[in-house]
N, C-alpha and C positions, 0 to 999 in steps of 0.2 A: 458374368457376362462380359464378354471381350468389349471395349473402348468403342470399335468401330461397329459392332451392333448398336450399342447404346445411341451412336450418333442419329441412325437409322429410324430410328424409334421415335426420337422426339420431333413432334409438330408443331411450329410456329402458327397460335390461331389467332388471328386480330378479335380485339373487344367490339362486340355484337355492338353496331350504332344505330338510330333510325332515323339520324340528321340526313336530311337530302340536299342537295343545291338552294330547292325550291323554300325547305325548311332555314336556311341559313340566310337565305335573302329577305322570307320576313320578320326573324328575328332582328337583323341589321336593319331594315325600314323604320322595323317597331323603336328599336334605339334611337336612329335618329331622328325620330319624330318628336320622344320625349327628350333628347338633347336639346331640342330647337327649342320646344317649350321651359326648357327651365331657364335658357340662357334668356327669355322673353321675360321670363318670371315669371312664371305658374308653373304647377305641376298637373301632370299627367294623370286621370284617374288611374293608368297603370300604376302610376309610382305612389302613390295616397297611401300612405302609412308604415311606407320603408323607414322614412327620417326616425317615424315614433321609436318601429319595432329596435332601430339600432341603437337611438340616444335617451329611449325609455320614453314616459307621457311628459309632458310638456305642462312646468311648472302650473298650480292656480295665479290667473292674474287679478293684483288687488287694485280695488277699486276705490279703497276706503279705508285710512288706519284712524281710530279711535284712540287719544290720547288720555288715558283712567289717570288717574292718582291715585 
């Protein structure tokens, strides 16, 4: 197939999105909602067990060591 056929043929298609204006302003809302609260110090029921899933379960804390001989 000649060069300038080939040209003709191919279609530039953008990747299928279903982000809308409306969907991007409440995801930025959502953000800075829970930005405000962590900088307050608390967390967000949104954000409740990102910290775990990335830095794994959170050591037992002891209460109590028993010195045996």
């Amino acid at each position: 197939m000649p060069r300038e056929k080939r040209a003709e043929v191919a279609v530039v298609v953008p990747i299928p999105s279903s982000d809308t204006q409306a969907e991007h302003d409440r995801i930025r809302k959502s953000n800075d909602r829970d930005q405000q609260l962590e900088r307050d110090g608390k967390t967000s029921a949104h954000n409740r067990g990102y910290d775990e899933a990335v830095d794994g379960p959170a050591a037992a804390k002891v209460r109590h060591v028993v010195d045996e001989p």
